[in-house]
Backbone and ligand atoms as CSV (ligand in chain L), in Angstrom:
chain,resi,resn,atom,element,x,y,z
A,1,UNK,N,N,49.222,35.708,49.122
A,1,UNK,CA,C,48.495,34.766,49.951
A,1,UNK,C,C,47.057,34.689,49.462
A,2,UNK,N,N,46.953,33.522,49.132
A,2,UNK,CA,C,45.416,33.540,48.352
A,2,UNK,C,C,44.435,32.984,50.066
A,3,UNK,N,N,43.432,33.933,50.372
A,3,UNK,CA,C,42.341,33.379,50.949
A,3,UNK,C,C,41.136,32.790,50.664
A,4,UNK,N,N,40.799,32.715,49.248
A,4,UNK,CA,C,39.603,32.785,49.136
A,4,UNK,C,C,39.115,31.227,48.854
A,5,UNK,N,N,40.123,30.293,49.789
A,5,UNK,CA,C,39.308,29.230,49.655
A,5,UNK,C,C,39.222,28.656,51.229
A,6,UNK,N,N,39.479,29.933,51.890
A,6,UNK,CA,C,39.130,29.302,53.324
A,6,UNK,C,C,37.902,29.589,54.034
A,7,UNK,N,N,37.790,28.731,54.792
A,7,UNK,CA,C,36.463,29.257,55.452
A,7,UNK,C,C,36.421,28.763,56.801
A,8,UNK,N,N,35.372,29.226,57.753
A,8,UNK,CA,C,35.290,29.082,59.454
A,8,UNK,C,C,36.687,29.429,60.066
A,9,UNK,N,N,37.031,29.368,60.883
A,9,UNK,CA,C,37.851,30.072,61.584
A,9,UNK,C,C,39.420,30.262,61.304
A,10,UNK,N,N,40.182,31.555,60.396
A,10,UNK,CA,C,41.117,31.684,60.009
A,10,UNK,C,C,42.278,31.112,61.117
A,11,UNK,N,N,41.434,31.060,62.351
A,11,UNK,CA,C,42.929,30.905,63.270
A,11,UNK,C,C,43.354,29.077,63.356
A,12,UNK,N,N,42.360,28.688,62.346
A,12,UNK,CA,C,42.893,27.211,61.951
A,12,UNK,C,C,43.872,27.028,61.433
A,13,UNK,N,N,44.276,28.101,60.674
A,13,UNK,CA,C,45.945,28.021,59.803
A,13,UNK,C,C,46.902,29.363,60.134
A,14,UNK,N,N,46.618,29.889,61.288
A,14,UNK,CA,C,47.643,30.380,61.800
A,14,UNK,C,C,47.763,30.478,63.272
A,15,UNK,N,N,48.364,30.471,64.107
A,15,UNK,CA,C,48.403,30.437,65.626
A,15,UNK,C,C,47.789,31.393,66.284
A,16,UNK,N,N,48.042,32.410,66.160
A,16,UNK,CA,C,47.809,33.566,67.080
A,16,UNK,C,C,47.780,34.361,66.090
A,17,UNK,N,N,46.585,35.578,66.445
A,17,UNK,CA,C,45.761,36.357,66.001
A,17,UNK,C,C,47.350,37.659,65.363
A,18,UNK,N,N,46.860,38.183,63.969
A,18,UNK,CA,C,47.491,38.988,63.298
A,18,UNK,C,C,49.004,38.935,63.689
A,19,UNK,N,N,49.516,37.770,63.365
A,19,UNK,CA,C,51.461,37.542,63.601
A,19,UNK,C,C,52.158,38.655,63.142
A,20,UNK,N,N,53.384,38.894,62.656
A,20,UNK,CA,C,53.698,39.697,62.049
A,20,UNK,C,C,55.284,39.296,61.409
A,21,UNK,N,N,54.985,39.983,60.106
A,21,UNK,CA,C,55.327,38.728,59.357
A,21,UNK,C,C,56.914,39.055,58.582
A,22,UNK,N,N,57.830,38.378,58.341
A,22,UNK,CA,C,59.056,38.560,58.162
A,22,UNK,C,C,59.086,38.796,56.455
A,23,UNK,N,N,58.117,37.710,55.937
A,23,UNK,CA,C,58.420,37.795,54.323
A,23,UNK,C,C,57.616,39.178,53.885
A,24,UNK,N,N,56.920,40.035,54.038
A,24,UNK,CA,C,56.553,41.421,53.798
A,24,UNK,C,C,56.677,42.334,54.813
A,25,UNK,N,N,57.183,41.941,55.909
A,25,UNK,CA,C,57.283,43.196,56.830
A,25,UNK,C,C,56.188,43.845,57.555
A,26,UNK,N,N,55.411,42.827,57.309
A,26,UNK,CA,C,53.536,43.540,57.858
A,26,UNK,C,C,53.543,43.325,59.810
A,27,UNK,N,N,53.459,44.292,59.818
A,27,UNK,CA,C,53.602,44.367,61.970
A,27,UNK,C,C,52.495,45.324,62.390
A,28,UNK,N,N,51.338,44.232,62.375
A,28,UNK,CA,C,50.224,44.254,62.661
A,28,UNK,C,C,49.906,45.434,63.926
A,29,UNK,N,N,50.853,45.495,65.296
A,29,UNK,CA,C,50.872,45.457,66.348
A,29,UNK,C,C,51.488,47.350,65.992
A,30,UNK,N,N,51.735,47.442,64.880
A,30,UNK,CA,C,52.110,48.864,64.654
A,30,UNK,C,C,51.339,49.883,64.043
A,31,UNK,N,N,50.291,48.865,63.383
A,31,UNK,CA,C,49.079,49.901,62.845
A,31,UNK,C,C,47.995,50.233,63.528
A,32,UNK,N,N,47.978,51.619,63.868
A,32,UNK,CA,C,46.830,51.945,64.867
A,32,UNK,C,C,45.754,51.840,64.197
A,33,UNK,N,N,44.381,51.767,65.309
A,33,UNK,CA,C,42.768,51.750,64.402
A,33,UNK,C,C,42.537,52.470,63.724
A,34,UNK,N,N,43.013,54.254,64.552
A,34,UNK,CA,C,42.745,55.307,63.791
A,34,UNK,C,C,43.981,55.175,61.846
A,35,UNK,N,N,44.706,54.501,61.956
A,35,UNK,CA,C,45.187,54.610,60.928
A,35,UNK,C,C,44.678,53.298,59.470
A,36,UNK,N,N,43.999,52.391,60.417
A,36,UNK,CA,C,43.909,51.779,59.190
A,36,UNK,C,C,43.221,51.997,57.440
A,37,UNK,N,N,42.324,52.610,58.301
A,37,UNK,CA,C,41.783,53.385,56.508
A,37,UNK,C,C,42.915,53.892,55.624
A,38,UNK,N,N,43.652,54.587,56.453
A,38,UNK,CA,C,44.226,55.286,55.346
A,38,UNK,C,C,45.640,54.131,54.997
A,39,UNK,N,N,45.756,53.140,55.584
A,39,UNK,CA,C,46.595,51.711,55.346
A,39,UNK,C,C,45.974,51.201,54.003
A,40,UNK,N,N,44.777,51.117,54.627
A,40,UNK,CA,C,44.259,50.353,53.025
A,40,UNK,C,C,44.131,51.158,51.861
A,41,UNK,N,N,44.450,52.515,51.908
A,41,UNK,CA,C,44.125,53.180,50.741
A,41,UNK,C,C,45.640,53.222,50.543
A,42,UNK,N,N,46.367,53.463,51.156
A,42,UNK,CA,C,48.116,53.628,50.434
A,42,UNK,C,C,48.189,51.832,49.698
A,43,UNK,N,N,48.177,50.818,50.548
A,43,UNK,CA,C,47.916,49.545,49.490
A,43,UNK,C,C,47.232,49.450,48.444
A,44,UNK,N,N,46.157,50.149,48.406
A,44,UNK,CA,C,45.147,50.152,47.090
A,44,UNK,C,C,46.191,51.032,46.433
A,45,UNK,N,N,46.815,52.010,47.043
A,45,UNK,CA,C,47.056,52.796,45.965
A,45,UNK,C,C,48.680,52.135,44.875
A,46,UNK,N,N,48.912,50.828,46.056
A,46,UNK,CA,C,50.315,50.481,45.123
A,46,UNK,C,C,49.591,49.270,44.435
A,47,UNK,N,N,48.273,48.902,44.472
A,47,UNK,CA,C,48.195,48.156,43.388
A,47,UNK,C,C,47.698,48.644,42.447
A,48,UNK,N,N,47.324,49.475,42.201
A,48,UNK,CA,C,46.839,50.615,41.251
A,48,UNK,C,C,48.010,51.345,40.176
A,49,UNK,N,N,49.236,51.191,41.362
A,49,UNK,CA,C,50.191,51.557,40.377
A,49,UNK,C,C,50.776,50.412,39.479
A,50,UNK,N,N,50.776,49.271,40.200
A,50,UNK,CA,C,51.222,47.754,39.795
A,50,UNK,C,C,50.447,47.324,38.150
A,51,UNK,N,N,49.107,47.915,38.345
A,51,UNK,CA,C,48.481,47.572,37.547
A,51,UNK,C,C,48.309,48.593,36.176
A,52,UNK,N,N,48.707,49.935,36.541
A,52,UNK,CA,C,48.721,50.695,35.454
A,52,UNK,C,C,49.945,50.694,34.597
A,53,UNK,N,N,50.533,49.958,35.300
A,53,UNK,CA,C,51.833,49.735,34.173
A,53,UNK,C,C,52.294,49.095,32.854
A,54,UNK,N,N,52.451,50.541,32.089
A,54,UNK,CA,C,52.455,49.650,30.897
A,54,UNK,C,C,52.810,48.140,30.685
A,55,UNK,N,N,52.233,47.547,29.631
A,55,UNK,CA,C,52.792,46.191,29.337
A,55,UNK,C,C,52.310,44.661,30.112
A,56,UNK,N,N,51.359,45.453,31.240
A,56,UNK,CA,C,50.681,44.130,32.114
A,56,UNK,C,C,50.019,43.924,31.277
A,57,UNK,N,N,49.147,44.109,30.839
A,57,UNK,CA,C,48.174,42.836,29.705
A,57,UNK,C,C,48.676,42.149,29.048
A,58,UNK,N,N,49.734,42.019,28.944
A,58,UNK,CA,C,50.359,41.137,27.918
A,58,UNK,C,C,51.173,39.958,28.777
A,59,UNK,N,N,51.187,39.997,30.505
A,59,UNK,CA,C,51.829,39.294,31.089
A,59,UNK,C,C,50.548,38.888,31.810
A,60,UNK,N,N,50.008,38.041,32.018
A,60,UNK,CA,C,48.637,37.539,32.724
A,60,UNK,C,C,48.960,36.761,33.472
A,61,UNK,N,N,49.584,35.856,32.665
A,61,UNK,CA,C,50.082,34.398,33.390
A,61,UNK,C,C,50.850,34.090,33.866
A,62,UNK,N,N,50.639,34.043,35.501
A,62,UNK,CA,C,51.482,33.909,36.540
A,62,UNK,C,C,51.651,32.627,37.305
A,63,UNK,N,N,53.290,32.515,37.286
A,63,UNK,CA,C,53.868,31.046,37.762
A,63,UNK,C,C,54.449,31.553,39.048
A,64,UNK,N,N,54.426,30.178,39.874
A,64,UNK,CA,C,53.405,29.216,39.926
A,64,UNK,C,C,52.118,29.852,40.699
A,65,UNK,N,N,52.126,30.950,41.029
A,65,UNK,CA,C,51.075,31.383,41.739
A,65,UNK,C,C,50.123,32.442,40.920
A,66,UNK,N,N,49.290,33.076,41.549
A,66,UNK,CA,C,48.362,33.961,40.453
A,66,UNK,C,C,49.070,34.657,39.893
A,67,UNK,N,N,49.254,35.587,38.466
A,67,UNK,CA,C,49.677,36.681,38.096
A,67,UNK,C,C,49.519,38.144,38.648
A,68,UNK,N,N,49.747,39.270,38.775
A,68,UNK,CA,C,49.923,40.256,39.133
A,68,UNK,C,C,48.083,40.851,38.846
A,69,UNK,N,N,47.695,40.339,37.302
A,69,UNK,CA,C,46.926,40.768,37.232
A,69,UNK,C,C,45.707,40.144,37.587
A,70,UNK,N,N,45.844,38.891,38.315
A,70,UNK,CA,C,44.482,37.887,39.005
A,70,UNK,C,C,44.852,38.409,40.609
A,71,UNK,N,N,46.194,38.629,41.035
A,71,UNK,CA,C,45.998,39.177,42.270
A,71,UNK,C,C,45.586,40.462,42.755
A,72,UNK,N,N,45.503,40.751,41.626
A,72,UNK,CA,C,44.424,43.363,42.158
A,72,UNK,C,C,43.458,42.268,41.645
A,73,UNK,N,N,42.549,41.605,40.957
A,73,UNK,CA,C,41.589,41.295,40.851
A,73,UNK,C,C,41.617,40.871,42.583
A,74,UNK,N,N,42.060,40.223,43.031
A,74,UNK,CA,C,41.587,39.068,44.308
A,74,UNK,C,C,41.361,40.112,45.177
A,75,UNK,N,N,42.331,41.253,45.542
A,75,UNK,CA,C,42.443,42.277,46.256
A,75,UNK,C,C,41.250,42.765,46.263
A,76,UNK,N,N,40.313,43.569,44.976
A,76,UNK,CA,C,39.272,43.837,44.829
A,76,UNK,C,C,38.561,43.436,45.086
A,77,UNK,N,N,38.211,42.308,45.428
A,77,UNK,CA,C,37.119,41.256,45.440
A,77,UNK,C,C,37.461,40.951,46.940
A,78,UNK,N,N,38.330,41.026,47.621
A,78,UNK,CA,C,38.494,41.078,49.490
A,78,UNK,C,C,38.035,41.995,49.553
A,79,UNK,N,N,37.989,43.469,49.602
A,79,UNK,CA,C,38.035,44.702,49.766
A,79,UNK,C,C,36.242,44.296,49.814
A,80,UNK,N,N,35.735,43.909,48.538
A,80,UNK,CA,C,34.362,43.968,48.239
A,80,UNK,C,C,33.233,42.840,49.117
A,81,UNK,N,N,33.622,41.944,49.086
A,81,UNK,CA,C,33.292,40.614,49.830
A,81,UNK,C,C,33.507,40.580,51.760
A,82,UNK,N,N,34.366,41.385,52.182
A,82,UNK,CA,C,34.785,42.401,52.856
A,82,UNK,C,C,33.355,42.406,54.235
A,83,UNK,N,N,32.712,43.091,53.428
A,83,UNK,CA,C,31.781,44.207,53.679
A,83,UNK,C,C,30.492,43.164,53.971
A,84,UNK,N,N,30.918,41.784,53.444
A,84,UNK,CA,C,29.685,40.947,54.320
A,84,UNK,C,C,29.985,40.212,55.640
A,85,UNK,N,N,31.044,40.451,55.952
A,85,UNK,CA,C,31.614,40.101,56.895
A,85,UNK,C,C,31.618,40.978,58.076
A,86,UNK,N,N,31.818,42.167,57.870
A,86,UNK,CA,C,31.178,43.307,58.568
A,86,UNK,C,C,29.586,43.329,58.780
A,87,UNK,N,N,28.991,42.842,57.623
A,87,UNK,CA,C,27.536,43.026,57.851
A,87,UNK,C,C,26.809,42.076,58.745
A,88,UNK,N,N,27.749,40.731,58.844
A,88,UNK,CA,C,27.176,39.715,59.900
A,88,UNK,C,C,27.546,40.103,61.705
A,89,UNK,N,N,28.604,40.970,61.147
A,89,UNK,CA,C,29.138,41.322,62.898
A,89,UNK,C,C,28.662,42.492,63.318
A,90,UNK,N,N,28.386,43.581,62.749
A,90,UNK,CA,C,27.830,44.789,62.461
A,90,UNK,C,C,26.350,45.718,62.155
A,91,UNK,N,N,26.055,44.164,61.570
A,91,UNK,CA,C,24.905,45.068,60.617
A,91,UNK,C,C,24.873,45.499,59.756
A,92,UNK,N,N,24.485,45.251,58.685
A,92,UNK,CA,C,24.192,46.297,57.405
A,92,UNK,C,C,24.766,47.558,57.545
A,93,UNK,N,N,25.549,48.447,56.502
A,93,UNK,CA,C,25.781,49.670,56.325
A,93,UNK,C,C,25.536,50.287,55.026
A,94,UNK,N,N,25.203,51.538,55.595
A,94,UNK,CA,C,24.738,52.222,53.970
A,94,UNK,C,C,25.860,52.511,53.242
A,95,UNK,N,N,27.009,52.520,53.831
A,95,UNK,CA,C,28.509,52.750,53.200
A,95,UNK,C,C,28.269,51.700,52.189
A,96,UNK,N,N,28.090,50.628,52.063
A,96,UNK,CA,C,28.624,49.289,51.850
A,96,UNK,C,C,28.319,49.363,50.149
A,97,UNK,N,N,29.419,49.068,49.982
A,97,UNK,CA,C,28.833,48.639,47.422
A,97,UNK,C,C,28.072,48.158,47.821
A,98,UNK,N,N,26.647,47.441,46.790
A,98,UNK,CA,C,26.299,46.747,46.436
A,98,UNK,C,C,26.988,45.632,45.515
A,99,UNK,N,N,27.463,44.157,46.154
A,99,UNK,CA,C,28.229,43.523,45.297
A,99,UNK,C,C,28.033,43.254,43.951
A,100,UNK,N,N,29.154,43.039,42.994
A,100,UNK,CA,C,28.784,42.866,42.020
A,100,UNK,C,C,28.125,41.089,41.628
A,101,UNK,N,N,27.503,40.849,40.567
A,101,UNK,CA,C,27.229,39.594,40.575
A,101,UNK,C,C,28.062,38.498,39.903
A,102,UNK,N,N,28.815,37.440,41.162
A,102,UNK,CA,C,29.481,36.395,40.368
A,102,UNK,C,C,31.148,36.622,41.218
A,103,UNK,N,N,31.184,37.571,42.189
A,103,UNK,CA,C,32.166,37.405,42.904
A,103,UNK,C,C,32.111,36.487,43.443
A,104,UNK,N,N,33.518,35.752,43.695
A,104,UNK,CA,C,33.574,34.389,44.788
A,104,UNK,C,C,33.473,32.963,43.581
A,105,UNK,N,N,32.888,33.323,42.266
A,105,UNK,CA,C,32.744,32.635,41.652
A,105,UNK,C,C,33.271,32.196,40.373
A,106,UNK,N,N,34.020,31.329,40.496
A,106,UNK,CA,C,34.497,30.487,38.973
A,106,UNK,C,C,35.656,31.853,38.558
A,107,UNK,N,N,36.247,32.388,40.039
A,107,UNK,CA,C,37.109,33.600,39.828
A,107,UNK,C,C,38.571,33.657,39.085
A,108,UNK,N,N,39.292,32.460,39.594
A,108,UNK,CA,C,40.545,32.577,38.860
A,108,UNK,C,C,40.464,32.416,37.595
A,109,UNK,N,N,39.537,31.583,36.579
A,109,UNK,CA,C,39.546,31.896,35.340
A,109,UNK,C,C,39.226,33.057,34.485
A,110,UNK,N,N,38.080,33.645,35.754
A,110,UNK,CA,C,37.796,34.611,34.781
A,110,UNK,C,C,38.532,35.670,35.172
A,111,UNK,N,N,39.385,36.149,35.983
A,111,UNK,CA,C,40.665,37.154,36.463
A,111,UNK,C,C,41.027,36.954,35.158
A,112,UNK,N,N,41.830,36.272,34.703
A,112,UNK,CA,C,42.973,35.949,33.933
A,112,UNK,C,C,42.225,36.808,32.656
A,113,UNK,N,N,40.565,37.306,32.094
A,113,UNK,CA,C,40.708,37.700,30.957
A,113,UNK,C,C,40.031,39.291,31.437
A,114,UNK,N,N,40.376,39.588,32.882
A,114,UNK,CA,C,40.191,41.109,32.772
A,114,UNK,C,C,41.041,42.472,32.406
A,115,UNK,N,N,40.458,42.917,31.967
A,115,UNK,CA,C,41.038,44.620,31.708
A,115,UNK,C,C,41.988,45.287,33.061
A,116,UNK,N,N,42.909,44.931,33.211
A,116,UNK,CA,C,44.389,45.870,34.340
A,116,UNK,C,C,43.863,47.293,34.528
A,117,UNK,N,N,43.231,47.803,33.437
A,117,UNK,CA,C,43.212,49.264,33.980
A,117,UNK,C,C,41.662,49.514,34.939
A,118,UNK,N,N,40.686,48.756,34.384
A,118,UNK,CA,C,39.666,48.502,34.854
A,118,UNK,C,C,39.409,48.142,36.113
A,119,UNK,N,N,40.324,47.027,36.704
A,119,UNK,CA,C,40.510,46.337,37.492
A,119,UNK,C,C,41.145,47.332,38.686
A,120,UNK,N,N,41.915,48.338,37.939
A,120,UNK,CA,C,42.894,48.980,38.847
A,120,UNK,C,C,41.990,50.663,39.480
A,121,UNK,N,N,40.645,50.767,38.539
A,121,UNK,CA,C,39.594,52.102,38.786
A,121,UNK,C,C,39.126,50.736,39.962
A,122,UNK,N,N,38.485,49.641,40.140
A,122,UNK,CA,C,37.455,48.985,40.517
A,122,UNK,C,C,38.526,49.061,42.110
A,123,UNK,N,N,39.375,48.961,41.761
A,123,UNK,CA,C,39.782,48.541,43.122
A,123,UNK,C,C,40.404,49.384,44.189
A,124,UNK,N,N,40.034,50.405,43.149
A,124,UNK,CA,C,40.571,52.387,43.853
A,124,UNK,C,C,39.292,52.320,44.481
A,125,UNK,N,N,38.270,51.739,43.858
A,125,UNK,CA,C,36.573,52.115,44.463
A,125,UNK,C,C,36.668,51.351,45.899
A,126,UNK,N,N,36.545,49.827,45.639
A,126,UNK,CA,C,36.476,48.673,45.954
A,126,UNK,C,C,37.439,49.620,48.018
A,127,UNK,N,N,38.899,49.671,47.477
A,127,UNK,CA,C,39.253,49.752,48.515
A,127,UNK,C,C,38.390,51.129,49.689
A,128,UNK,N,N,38.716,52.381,48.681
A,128,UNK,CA,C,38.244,53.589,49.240
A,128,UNK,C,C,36.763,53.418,49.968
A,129,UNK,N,N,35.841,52.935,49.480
A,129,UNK,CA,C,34.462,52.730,50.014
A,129,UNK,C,C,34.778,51.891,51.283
A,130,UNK,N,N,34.975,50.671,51.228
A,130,UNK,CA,C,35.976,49.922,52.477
A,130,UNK,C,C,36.314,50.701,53.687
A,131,UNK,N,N,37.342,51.947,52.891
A,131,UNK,CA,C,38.142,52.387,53.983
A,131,UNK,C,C,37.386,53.712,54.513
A,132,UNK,N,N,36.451,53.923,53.728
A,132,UNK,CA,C,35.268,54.769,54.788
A,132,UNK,C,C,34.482,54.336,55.441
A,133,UNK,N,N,33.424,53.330,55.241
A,133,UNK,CA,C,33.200,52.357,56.169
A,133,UNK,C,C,33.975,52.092,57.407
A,134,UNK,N,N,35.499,51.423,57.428
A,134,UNK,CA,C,36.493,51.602,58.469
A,134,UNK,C,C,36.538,52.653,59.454
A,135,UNK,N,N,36.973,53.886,58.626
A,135,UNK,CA,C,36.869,54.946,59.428
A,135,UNK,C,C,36.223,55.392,60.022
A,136,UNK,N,N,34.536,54.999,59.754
A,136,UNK,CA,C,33.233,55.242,60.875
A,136,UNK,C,C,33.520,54.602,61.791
A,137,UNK,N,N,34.065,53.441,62.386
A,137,UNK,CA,C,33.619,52.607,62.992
A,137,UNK,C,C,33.942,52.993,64.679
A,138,UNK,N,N,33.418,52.390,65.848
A,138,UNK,CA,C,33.410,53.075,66.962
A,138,UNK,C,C,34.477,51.983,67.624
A,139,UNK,N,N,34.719,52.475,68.610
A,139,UNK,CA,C,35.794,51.436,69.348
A,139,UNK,C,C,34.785,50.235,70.002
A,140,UNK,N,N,34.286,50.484,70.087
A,140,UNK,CA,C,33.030,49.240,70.273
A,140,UNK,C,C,32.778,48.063,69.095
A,141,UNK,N,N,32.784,48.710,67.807
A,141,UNK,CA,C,32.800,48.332,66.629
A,141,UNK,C,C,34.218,47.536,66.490
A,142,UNK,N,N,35.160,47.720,66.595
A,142,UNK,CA,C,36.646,47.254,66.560
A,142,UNK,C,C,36.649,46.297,67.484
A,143,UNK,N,N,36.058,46.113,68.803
A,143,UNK,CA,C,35.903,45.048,69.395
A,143,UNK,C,C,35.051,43.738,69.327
A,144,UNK,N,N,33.916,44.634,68.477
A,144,UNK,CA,C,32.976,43.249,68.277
A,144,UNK,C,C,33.479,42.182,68.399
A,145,UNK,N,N,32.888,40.794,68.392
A,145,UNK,CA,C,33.456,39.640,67.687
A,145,UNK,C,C,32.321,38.998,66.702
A,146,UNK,N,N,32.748,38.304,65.699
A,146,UNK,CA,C,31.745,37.391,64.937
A,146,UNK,C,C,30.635,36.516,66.039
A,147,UNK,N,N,29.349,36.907,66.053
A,147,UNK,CA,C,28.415,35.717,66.854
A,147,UNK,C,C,28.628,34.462,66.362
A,148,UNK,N,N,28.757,34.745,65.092
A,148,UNK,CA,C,28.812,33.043,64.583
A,148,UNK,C,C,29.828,32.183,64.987
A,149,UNK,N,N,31.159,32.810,65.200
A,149,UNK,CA,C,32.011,32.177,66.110
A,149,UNK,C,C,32.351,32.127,67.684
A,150,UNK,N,N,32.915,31.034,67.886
A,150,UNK,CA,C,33.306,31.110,69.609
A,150,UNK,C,C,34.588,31.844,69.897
A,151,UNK,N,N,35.223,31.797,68.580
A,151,UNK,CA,C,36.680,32.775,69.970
A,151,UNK,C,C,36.396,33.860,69.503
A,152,UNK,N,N,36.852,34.582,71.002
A,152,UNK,CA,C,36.600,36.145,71.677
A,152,UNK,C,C,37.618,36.754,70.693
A,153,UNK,N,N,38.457,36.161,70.125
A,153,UNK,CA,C,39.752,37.160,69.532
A,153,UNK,C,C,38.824,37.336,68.306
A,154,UNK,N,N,38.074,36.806,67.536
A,154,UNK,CA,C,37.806,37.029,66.473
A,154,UNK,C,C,36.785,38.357,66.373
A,155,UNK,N,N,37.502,39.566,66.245
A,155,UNK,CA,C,36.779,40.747,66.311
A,155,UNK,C,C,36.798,41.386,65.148
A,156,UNK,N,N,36.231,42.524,64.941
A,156,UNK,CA,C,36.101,42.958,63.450
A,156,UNK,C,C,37.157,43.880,63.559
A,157,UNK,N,N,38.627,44.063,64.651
A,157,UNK,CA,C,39.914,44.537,64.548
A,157,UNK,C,C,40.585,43.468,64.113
A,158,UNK,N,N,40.836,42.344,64.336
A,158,UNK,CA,C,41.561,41.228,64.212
A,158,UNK,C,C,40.975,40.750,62.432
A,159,UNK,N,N,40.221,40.570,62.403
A,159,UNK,CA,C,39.435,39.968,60.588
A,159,UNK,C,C,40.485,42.095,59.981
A,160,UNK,N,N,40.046,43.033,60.461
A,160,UNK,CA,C,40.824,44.274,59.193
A,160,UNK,C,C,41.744,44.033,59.426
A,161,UNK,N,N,42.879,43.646,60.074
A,161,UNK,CA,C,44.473,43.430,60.157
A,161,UNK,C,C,44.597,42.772,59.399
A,162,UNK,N,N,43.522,41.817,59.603
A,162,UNK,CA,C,44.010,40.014,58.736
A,162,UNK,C,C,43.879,40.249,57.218
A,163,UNK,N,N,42.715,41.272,57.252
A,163,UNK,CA,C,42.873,41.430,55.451
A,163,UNK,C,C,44.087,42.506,55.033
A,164,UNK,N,N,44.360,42.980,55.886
A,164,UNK,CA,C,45.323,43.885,55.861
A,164,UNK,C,C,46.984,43.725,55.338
A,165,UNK,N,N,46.665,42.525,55.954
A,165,UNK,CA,C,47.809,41.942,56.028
A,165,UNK,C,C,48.019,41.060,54.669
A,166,UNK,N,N,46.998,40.185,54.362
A,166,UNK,CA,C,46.658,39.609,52.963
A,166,UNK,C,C,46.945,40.982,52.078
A,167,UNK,N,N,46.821,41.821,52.307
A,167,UNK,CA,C,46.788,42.737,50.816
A,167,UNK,C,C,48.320,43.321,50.577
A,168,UNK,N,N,48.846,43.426,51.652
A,168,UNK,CA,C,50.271,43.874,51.863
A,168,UNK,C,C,51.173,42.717,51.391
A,169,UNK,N,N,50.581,41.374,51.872
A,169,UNK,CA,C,51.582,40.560,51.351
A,169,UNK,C,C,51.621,40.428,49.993
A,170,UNK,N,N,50.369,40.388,49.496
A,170,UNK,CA,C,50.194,40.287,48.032
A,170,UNK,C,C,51.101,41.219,47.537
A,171,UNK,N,N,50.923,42.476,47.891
A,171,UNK,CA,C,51.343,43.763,47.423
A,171,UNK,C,C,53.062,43.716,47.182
A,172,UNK,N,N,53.420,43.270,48.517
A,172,UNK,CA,C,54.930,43.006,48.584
A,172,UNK,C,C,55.611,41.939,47.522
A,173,UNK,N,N,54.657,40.809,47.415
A,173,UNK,CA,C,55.048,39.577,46.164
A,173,UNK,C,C,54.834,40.604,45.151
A,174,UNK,N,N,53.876,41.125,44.997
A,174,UNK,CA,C,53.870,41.682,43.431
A,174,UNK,C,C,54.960,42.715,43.078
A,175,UNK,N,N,55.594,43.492,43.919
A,175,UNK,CA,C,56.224,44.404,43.761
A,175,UNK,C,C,57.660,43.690,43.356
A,176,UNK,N,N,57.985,42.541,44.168
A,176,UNK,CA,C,59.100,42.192,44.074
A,176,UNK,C,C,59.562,41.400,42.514
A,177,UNK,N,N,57.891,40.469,42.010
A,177,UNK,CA,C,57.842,40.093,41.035
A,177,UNK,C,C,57.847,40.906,39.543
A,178,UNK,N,N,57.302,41.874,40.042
A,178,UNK,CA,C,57.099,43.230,38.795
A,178,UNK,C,C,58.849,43.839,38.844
A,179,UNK,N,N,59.585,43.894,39.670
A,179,UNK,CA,C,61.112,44.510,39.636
A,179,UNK,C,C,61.976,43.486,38.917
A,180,UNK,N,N,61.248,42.318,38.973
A,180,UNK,CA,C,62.779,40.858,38.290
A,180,UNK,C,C,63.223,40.336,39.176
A,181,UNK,N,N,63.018,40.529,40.945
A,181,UNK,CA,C,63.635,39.972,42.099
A,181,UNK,C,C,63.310,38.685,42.086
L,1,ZN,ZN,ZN,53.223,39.017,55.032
């Protein structure tokens, strides 16, 4: 599921807040708060394996949708991009990367000529930093909602499911695509 060309309120293209979903099995309603960090680090950790596998550099180009190796790029770059989204609902954190320069930008071409193994350290970082950040957060914090928006559902629990859920699905296409299914 590519997000990164949406913008203002995700619940424009889906009904109700974190569904749960038949084509990856993602059941939102089953992952506790206290568990999500360590959610996003077992996903980081299967694209990490996706990506260390021999012979991906030589398969880039992915039909009809991104390749295996533009989607741990995209992953990385949620994980990272992430963290400004938190910072508008939240506040600034000292957890937080400093982004790199040129994310968000002119991305699917330049995915297509990165380094898999590189991609696959960046996004061990990318996620893990993320998922400590996460793990600070107070139950107050999980309720927030975005000021910039009007609906109450849009909280900074509902936006980590939602990426949560984006990374799992990805995760699940890639796995199935990397087996020959
Ligand atoms: Zn799904």
């Amino acid at each position: 599921m590519n997000t990164a060309t949406r913008s203002g309120s995700p619940l424009g293209r889906i009904p109700l807040p974190s569904p749960d979903c038949r084509s990856c099995g993602f059941t939102s309603g089953l992952i506790r708060q206290d568990a999500i960090a360590d959610t996003l680090q077992e996903y980081a950790a299967g694209w990490q394996r996706l990506l260390r596998a021999p012979g991906l550099s030589g398969r880039r180009t992915g039909t009809p949708s991104w390749s295996l190796l533009e989607s741990g790029c995209h992953v990385r770059d949620m994980c990272l991009l992430f963290h400004t989204r938190l910072d508008a609902i939240l506040g600034q954190s000292l957890i937080a990367p400093r982004l790199s320069v040129g994310v968000g930008t002119d991305t699917a071409r330049r995915y297509r000529d990165e380094e898999p193994q590189q991609v696959a350290e960046e996004l061990g970082r990318a996620a893990e930093a993320l998922a400590r950040r996460l793990a600070a957060l107070t139950d107050d914090d999980w309720e927030r909602g975005d000021p910039r928006l009007a609906d109450p559902r849009l909280t900074v629990g509902f936006f980590t499911r939602h990426l949560l859920h984006d990374i799992a699905h990805d995760l699940a296409r890639a796995v199935r695509e990397s087996s020959g299914q």
